[in-house]
N, C-alpha and C positions, 0 to 999 in steps of 0.2 A: 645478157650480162648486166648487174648492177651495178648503174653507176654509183660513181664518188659520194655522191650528195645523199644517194640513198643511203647506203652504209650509214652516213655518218645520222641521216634520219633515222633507220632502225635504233643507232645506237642512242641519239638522243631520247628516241622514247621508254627504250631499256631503263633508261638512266630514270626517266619521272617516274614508271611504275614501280621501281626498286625504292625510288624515294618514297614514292605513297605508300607501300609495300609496308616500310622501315617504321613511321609515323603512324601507321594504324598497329604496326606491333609495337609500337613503345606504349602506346596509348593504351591498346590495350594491356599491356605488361603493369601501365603504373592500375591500368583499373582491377588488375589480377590481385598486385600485391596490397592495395587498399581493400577491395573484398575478401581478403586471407586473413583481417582481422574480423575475429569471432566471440562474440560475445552469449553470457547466459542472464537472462533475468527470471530469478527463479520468486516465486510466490511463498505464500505460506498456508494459502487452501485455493477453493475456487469460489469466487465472488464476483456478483457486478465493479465491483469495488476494482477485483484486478484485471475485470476488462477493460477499465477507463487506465490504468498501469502499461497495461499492455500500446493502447492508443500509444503511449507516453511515448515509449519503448520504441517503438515499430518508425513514430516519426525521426526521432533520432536518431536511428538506424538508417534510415532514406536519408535524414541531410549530410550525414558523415560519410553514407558508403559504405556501409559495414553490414556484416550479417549480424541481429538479431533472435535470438533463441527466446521465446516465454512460456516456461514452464510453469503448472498450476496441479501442487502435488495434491493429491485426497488424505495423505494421512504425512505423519513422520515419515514412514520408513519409507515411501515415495518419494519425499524432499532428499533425502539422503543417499536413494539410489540416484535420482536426479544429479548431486550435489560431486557425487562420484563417476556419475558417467561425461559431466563436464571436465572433469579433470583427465579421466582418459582419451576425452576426443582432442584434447591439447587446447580450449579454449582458451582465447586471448586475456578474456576478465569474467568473475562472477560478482554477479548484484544478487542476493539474497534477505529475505524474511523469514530468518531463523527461529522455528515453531518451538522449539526449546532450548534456547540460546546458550546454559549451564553446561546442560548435558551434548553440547553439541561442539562445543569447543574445540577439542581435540580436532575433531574433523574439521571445522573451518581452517583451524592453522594448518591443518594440510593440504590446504586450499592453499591459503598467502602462502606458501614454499612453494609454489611451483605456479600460481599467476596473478592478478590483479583480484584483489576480494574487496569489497563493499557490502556494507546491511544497508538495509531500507526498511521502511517503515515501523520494524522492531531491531530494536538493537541486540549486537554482541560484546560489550561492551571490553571482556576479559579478552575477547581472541584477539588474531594481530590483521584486524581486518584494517585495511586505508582509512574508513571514513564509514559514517551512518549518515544517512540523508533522509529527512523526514523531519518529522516535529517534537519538541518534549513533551510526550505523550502525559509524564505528571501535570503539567499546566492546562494540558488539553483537556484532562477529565478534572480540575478546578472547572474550566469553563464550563464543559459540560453538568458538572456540580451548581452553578449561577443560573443554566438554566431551568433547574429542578425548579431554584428558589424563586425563578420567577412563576413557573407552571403550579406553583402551591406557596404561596407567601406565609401562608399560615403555619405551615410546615405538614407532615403527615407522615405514614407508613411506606416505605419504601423497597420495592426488589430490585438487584440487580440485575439484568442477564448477560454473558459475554461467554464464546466460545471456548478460550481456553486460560489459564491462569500460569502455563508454564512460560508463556512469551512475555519477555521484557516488556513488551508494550501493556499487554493485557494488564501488566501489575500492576504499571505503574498509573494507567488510566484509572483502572479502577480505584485505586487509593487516591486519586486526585479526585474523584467525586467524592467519594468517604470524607475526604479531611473538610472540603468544600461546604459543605450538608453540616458536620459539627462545627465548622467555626474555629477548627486549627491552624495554628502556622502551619507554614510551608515545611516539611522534610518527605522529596522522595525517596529517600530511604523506609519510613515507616510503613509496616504492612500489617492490615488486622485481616487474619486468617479469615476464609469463608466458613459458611456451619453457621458462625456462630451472629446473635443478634448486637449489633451496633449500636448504641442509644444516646443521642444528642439532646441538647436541651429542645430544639425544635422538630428533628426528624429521626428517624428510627429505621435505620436498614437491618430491612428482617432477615436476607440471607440472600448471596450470588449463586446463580444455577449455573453450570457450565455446559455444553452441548457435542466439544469435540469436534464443531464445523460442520456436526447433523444437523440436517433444515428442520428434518422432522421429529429432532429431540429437542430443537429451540423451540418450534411450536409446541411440543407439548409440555416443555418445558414453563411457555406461559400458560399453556392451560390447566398447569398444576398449582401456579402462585396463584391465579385468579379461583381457582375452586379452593384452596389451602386458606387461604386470607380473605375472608368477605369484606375487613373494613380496608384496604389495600387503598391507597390514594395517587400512588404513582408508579411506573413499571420507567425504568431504565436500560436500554438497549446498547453495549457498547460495542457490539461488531455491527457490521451493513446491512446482514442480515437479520440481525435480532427484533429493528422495531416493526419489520413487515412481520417476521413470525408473529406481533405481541400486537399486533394490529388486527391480522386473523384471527386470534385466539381472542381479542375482545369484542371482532364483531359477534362470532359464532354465540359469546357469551351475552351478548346487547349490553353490554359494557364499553363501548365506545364513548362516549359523553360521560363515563362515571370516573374514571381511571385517567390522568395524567400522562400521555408516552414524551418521552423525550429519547432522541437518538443519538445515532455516534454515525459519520460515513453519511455516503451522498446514494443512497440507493433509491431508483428511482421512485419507489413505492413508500419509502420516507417522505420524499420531496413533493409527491404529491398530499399526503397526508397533511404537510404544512400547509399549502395551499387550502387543502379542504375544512381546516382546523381543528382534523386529530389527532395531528402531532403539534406539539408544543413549540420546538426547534431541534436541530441536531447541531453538534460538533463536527464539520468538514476537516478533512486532511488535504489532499491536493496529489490523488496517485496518480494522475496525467503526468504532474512534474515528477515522481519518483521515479517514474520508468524514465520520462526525457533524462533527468540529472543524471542517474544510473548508468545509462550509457554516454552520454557527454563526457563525464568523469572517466568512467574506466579507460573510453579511448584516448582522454586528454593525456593521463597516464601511461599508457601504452604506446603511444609513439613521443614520451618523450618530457611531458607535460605536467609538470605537480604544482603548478603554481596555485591550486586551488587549496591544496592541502598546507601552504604555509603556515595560517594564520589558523586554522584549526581544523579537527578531524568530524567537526560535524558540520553538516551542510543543513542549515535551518530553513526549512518549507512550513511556513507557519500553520496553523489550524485556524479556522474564522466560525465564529456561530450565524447559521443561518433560522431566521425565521420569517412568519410571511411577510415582513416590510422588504422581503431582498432575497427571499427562494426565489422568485420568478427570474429576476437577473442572476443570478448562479446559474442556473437551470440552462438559462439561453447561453450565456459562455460555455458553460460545460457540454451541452451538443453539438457546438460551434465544434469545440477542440477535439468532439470524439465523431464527429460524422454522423450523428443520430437523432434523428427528426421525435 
């Protein structure tokens, strides 16, 4: 027969495992409904570029609790089925780099009808996205334009290369080296069409090649200006990929020491070039922070949070020129943040 004391012992310990019971499901209950916010950060190709995005992305994913999505499309109609299967999985927010921001419109607004939308690194300026987070890309390709002028003081013959012309960014980088190079005021509004030849009092941009995000159409891409143009004095790269393509295609051609590169974007094979002194410098963006801000923002938003979006709808990540008085300390922070020796 049980005694008294026992009873009421069984029942005290009913009672703590029901408690611990109760406290490991609430616990996990609040960590259920915090990983039930879902997020996309969608790309606008695949580059080194958006695997340091990705780093961004994935860390503030970890400090917030949240899931994470990075997608990295090969063409448009990949961003868009992408752009669309987020919206059917009920994601919480999308962050996107809209590869033809015009024509793309319509679809993003049907994006912000139904969750949290943000651009990165290219804008959409007309949709009814929250905010763009990145850099003005017109000042970025000034800067970029400053450093031509240092790599040829004299001035010289100039190519552009850059993947596409349909992304906001792309325009307006490039026209910020163009106006840069002749010595224009500031308006990013102004666009001189590609094809045709450029002509400043000191430099002469013969013509921008586009590539479509092929590695192996930006390589041959430079290996068509350097055979096209024998007096050529400078090759300009403004995707991540562009100045290793134009780095290849000058050693293959023993034009490395003859020809000028200047880049855009922190690609490893850039950064070493500076180091070695055949690249000149590049224009850095900072995609580690796009993906961080990307999700900080969409979840700050999503449970509740706009106080970022007050005072304006762009979140300014500025761009820095690196050359070798300060590649090496970029370099060292930039593996620090992405894990990469």
């Amino acid at each position: 027969m049980i005694s008294r004391f026992g009873i009421l012992f069984s029942i005290l310990c009913s009672l703590l495992i029901l408690t611990s019971c109760t406290e490991e499901s609430n616990e996990a209950g609040d960590t259920q409904s915090e990983a039930a916010k879902r997020y996309a950060f969608i790309t606008n190709g695949v580059a080194e570029f958006w695997t340091i995005a990705e780093a961004g992305a994935k860390d503030a994913g970890e400090e917030l609790g949240v899931d994470v999505s990075v997608l990295m499309p090969g063409s448009l109609s990949d961003q868009k089925q992408m752009i669309e299967d987020a919206i059917t999985r009920g994601i919480n927010g999308v962050a996107v780099s809209p590869i033809d921001s015009k024509n793309q419109t319509d679809l993003l607004n049907q994006v912000a009808e139904v969750t949290h939308l943000v651009t990165h690194d290219s804008d959409a300026p007309e949709s009814d996205r929250l905010a763009y987070i990145g850099m003005d890309n017109y000042t970025a390709g000034r800067m970029c334009g400053k450093l031509v002028k240092e790599a040829l003081p004299e001035g010289g013959e100039i190519m552009i290369l850059i993947g596409r012309m349909e992304q906001d960014n792309s325009r307006k980088r490039r026209q910020g080296v163009i106006d840069e190079l002749l010595d224009r005021p500031e308006d990013p509004d102004r666009f001189d069409p590609p094809g045709a030849v450029v002509k400043g009092e000191k430099f002469t941009i013969l013509d921008t090649l586009t590539d479509g995000f092929d590695l192996s159409k930006a390589k041959a891409n430079a290996e068509d200006a350097i055979s096209r143009y024998p007096d050529l004095d400078g090759m300009v790269g403004l995707f991540a990929y562009n100045p290793p393509a134009i780095l290849q295609a000058l050693e293959q051609a023993g034009k490395l020491d003859e020809i000028a590169v200047i880049g855009f974007d922190e690609d490893s094979q850039t950064l070493s070039g500076i180091q070695d002194g055949k690249v000149h410098g590049t224009v850095v963006q900072n995609p580690y922070e796009y993906g961080y801000q990307s999700v900080a923002l969409l979840h700050a938003v999503a449970t509740g949070d706009r106080s970022r979006l007050e005072e304006s709808d762009f979140i300014a990540i500025p761009g820095r020129q690196i050359r070798k008085d300060n590649v090496d300390a970029f370099w060292a922070d930039l593996k620090e943040k992405t894990g990469k020796e």
